[in-house]
C-alpha positions in Angstrom: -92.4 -73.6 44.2 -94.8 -75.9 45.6 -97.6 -77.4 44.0 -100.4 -75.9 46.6 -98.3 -72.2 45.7 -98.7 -72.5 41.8 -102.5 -73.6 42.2 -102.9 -70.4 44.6 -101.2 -68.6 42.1 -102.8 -69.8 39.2 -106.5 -69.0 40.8 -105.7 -65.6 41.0 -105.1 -65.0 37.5 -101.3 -65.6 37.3 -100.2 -68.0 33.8 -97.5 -70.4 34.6 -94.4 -69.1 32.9 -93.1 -71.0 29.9 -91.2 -73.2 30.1 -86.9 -72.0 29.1 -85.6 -72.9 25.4 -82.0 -74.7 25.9 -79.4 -72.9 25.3 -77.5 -73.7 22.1 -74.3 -75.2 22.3 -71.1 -72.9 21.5 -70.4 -74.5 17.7 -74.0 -73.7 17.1 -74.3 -70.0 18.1 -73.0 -68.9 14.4 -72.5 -70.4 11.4 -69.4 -71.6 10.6 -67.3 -69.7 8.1 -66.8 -72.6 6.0 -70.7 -72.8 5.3 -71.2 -68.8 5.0 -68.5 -69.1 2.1 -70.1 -72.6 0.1 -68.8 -75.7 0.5 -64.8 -76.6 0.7 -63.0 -78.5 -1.3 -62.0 -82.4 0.1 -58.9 -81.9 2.4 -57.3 -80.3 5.1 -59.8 -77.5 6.6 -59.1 -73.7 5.1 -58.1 -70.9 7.7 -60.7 -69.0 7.9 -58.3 -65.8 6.4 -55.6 -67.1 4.2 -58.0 -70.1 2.8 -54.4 -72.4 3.4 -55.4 -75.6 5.4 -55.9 -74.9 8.9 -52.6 -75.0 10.7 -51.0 -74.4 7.6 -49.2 -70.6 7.6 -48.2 -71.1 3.8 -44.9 -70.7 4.9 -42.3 -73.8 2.9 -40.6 -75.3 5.6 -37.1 -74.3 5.5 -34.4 -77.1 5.4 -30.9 -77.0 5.4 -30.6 -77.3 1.3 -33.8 -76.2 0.9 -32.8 -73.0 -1.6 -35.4 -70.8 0.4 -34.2 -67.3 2.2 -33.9 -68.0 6.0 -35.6 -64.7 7.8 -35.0 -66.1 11.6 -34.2 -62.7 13.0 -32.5 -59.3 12.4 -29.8 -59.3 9.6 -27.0 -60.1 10.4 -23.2 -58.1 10.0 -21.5 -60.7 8.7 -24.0 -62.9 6.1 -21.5 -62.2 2.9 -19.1 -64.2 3.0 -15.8 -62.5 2.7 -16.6 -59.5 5.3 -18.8 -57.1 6.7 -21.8 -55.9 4.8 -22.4 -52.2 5.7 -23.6 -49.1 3.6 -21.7 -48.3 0.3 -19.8 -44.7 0.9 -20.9 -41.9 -1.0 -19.4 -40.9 -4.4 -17.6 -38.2 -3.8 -15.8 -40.3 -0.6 -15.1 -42.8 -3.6 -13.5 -40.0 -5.9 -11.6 -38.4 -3.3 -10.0 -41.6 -2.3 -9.3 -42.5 -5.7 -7.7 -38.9 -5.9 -5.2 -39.3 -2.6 -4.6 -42.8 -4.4 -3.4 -41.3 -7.7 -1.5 -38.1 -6.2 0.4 -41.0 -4.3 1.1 -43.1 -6.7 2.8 -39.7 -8.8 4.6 -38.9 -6.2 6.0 -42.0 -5.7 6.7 -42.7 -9.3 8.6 -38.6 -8.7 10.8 -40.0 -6.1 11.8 -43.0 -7.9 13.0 -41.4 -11.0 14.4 -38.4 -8.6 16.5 -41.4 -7.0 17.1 -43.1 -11.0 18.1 -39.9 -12.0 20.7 -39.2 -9.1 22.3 -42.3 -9.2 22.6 -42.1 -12.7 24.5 -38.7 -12.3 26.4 -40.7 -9.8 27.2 -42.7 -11.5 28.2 -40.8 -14.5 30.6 -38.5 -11.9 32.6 -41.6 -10.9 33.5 -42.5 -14.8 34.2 -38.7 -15.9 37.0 -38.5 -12.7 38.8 -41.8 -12.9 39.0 -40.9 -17.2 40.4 -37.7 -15.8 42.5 -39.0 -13.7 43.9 -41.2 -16.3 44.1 -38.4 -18.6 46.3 -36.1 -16.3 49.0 -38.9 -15.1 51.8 -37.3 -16.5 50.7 -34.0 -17.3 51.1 -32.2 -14.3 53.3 -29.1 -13.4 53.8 -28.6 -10.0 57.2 -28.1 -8.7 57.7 -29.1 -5.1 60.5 -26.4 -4.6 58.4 -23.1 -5.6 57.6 -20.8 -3.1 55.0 -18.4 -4.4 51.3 -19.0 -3.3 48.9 -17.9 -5.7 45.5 -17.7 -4.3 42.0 -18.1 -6.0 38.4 -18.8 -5.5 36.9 -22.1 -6.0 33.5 -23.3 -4.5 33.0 -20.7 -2.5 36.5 -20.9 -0.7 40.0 -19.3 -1.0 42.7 -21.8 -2.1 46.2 -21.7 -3.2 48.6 -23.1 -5.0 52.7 -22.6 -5.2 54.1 -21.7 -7.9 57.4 -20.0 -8.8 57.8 -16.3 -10.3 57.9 -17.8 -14.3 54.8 -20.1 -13.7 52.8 -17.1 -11.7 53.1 -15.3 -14.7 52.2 -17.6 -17.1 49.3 -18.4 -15.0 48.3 -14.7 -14.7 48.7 -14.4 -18.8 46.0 -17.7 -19.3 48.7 -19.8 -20.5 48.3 -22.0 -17.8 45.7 -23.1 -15.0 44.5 -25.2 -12.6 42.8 -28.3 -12.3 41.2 -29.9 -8.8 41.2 -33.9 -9.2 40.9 -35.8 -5.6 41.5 -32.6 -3.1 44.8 -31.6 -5.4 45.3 -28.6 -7.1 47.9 -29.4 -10.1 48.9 -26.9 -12.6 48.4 -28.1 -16.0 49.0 -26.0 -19.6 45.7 -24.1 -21.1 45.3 -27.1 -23.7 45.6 -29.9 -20.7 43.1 -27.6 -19.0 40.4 -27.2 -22.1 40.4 -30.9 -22.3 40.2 -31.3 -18.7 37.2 -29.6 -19.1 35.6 -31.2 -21.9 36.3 -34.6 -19.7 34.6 -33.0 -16.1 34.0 -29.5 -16.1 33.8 -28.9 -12.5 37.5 -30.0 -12.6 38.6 -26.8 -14.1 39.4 -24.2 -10.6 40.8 -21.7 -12.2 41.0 -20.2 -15.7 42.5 -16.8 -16.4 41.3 -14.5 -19.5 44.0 -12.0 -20.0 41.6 -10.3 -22.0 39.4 -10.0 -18.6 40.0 -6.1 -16.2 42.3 -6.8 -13.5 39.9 -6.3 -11.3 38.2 -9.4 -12.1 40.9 -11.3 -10.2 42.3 -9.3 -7.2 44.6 -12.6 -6.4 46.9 -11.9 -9.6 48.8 -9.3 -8.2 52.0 -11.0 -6.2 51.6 -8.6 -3.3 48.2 -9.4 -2.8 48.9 -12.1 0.5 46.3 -14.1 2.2 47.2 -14.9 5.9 47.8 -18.6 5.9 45.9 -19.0 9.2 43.2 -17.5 7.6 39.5 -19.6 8.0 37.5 -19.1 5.2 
C-alpha cells in the first residue's frame, strides 16, 4: 500500500491496522516438561515418561558375561542345553507309560525264568537218563531169538516188543515190564522196573497190574495181532 492510499484511507475514517506480534519460536510455544515438573537434578536430561536420562531406555546393556536374560526374539526350541524344550505330557500319559514300562519289564522277567526253569528241567532230564542208563547195563532181558510180539501203548503210539511164550506170561502176570531208554524197549524184572522208575519215571512203558480187568489191556491176550505195516 502506498503512502498517498493509506493517507486516503486514513481521511475517511479507516485506523491503520496494528502492527503483527512475532511469532514465537517452536521451543517457546509450551513450557517444557522439565519446568512444569520443578527443577531436575544435575545430569543427563530425564525422558519426559520414564524420568531415566534422555536416550536412556533403562534397559542394562547386555554383554556376553553380563549375567542378564537375553530377550532378542521369540524363544527358541533348543535354549536347554541337552534337548528340545517343549510342553511336559500330561499325568495320566506319564502313568500310563510307566504302566506299559512295568507290564514289560514282568513279562520279561516271565520269560526269563520260563527259559531258567526249562533249562533247568533240561538239564535235570540229561543226568536222570545217563544214571539210568548206567543203572540198566546189565540188567536187561531181551532174547534176540523170541518170536512173540507183545504189543502196548506208550505216548500215544502202539509198540512192541518180542518176547517168548514163558516171558509173555510173566509179563502179562506183572512180574516183569518194560523200560524205554534211547528208542529201546528192554524187558527188565518188576524190581529193575520200580527202580527204573524212581531214577526217570517216564522211562517205565509198560507196567502190568494183574490185579487190573482184562479189559484194561486188550494187548495181553496172544491172539490179539497188530498188522506190522500198521501206521499208527
Amino acid at each position: 500500500m502506498t503512502d498517498s492510499l493509506r493517507d486516503q484511507l486514513l481521511g475517511l475514517g479507516f485506523k491503520a491496522p496494528a502492527p503483527a506480534a512475532p511469532k514465537p519460536r517452536r521451543d517457546e510455544r509450551r513450557p517444557r516438561q522439565d519446568e512444569r515438573r520443578g527443577p531436575r537434578p544435575a545430569g543427563r536430561k530425564p525422558d519426559d515418561r520414564t524420568g531415566a536420562p534422555r536416550g536412556d531406555t533403562g534397559k542394562q546393556p547386555q554383554g556376553r558375561n553380563s549375567g542378564a536374560p537375553r530377550n532378542d526374539g521369540p524363544s527358541r526350541p533348543h535354549a536347554r542345553k541337552g534337548g528340545p524344550q517343549g510342553k511336559r505330557p500330561p499325568r495320566d500319559d506319564i502313568d500310563l507309560a510307566k504302566a506299559f514300562a512295568i507290564r514289560a519289564q514282568r513279562e520279561k522277567e516271565e520269560r526269563i525264568e520260563a527259559e531258567r526253569v526249562k533249562q533247568e528241567e533240561a538239564r535235570l532230564r540229561r543226568e536222570a537218563r545217563a544214571r539210568l542208563e548206567a543203572f540198566l547195563a546189565d540188567k536187561s532181558l531181551n532174547r534176540p531169538e523170541a518170536d512173540i510180539a507183545r504189543h502196548f501203548e506208550y505216548g500215544g503210539k502202539i509198540k512192541r516188543i518180542h518176547v517168548d511164550e514163558a516171558q509173555l506170561k510173566a509179563l502179562n502176570a506183572g512180574e516183569l515190564g518194560v523200560v524205554q531208554l534211547n528208542g529201546r524197549y528192554l524187558l527188565v524184572t518188576a524190581a529193575v522196573l520200580e527202580e527204573a522208575g524212581s531214577i526217570f519215571a517216564p522211562s517205565v512203558a509198560l507196567r502190568i497190574d494183574p490185579d487190573a480187568p482184562a479189559s484194561d489191556d486188550p494187548y495181553s491176550d496172544p491172539k490179539y495181532q497188530v498188522p506190522d505195516d500198521l501206521v499208527w
